[in-house]
C-alpha positions as CSV (number, residue, x, y, z in Angstrom):
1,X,-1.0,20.0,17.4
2,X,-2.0,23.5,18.1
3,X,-5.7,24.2,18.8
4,X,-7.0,27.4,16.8
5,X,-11.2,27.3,17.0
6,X,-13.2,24.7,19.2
7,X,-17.2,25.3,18.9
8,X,-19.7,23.7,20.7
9,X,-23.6,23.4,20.7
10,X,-25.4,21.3,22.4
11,X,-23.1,18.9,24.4
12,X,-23.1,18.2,28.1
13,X,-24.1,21.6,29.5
14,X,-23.6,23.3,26.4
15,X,-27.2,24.0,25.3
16,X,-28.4,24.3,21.8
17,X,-29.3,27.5,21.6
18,X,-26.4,29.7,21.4
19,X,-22.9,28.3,19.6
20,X,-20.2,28.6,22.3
21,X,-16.8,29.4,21.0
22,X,-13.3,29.0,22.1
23,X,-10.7,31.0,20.3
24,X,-7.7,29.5,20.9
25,X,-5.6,32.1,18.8
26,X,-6.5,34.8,21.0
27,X,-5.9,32.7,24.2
28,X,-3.0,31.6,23.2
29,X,-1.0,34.4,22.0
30,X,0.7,35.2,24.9
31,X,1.6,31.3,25.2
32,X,-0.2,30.7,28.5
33,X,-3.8,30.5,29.4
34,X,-6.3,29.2,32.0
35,X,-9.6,27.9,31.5
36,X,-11.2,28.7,35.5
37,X,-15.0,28.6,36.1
38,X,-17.4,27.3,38.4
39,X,-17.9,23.7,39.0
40,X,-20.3,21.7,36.2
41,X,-20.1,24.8,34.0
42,X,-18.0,22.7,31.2
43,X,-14.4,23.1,31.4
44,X,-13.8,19.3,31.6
45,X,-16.7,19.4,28.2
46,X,-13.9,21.3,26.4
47,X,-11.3,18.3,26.5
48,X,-13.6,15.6,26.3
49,X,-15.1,17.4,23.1
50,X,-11.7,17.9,21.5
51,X,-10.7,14.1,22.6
52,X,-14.2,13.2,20.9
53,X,-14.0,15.0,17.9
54,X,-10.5,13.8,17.3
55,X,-11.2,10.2,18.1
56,X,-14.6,9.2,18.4
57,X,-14.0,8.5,21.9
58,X,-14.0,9.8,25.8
59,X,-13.2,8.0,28.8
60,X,-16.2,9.4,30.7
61,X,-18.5,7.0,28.5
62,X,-18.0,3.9,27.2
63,X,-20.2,2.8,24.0
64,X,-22.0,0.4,26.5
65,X,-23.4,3.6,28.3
66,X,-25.6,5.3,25.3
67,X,-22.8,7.8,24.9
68,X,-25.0,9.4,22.3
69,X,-27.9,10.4,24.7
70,X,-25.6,10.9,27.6
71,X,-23.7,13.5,25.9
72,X,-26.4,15.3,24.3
73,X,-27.4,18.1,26.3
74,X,-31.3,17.2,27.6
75,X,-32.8,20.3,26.7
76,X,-30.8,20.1,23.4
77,X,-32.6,18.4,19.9
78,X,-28.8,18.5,18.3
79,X,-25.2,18.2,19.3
80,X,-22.5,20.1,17.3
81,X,-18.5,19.5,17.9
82,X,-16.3,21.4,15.6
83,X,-12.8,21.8,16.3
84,X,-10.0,23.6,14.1
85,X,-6.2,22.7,14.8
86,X,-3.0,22.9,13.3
87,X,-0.5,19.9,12.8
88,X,2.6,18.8,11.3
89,X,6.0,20.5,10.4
90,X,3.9,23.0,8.1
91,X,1.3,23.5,10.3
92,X,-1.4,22.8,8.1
93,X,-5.0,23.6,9.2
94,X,-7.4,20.5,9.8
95,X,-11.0,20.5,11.2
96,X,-12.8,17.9,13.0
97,X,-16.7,17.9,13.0
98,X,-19.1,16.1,15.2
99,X,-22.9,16.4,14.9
100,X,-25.9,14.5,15.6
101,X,-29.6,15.0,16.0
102,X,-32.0,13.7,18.3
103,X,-35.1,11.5,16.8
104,X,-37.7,14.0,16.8
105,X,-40.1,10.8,17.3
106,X,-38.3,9.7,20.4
107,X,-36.9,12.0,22.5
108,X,-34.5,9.0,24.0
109,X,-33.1,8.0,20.8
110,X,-29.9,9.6,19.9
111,X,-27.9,8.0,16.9
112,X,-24.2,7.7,16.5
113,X,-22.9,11.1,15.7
114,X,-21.3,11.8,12.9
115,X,-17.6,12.6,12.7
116,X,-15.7,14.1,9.7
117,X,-12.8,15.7,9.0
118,X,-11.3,18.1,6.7
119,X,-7.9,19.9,5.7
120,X,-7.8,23.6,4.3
121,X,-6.0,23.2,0.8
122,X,-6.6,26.1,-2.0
123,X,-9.0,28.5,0.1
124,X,-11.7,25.6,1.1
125,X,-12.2,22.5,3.3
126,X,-11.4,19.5,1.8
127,X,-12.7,15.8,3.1
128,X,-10.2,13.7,4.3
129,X,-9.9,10.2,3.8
130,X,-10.7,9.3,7.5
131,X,-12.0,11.0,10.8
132,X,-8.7,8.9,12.3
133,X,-7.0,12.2,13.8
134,X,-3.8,9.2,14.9
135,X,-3.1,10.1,11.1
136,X,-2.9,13.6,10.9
137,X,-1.7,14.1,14.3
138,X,0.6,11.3,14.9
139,X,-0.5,10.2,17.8
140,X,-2.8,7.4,19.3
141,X,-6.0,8.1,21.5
142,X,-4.4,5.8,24.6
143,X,-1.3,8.9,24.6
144,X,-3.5,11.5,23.8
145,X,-5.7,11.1,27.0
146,X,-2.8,10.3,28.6
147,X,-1.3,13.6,27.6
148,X,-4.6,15.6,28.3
């Protein structure tokens, strides 16, 4: 898997209010690169959103923990994960999508996101199947954390 686009809104100390965007292309074109900042400004965000977006799941939170609100940035009212990659011997180009919305009604109450996922074929993004990246990827959530 080769990461190409990773955007984020709204997760962990990503606020809603911009789109934050990682290019991976132009990071990675000279096949080594860093991600350095200052502590709590989100560089462990940018694995667990990639981890989440691929597999519904982080190791930070377990689904007994209200993952939904605890992710959610507080001052955010939505949560966007969308993360471009290419995999297999062609290197086709899949995306993986997470959003969710907090109930306007009650600021607590954060449902499930939503995960989807796509591959490019003829010039658009087509739905695959299932959001199970194991599939496209080939390999299981327990060796890709392990790997991250």
């Amino acid at each position: 898997m080769l990461p190409v686009l990773l955007t984020l809104k709204g997760i962990y100390s990503y606020r809603d209010t911009d789109e934050q965007i990682v290019d991976f292309e132009k990071l990675t074109q000279d096949h080594l690169f860093g991600i350095f900042a200052a502590v709590g400004s989100g560089k462990s965000t940018i694995l667990e959103a990639i981890t989440f977006a691929l597999y519904g799941d982080i190791e930070r939170m377990n689904n007994r923990e209200n993952r939904s609100y605890n992710m959610m940035n507080i001052r955010s009212n939505s949560m966007l994960i969308d993360f471009q990659f290419r995999a297999g011997i062609e290197q086709q180009l899949y995306r993986f999508t997470v959003k969710s919305k907090r109930n306007a009604k009650n600021f607590q109450q954060v449902p499930t996101p939503e995960r989807q996922a796509y591959e490019w074929k003829d010039s658009e993004w087509e739905p695959l199947e299932s959001a199970d990246a194991s599939k496209v990827i080939g390999i299981s959530y327990e060796n890709f954390k392990r790997t991250v």
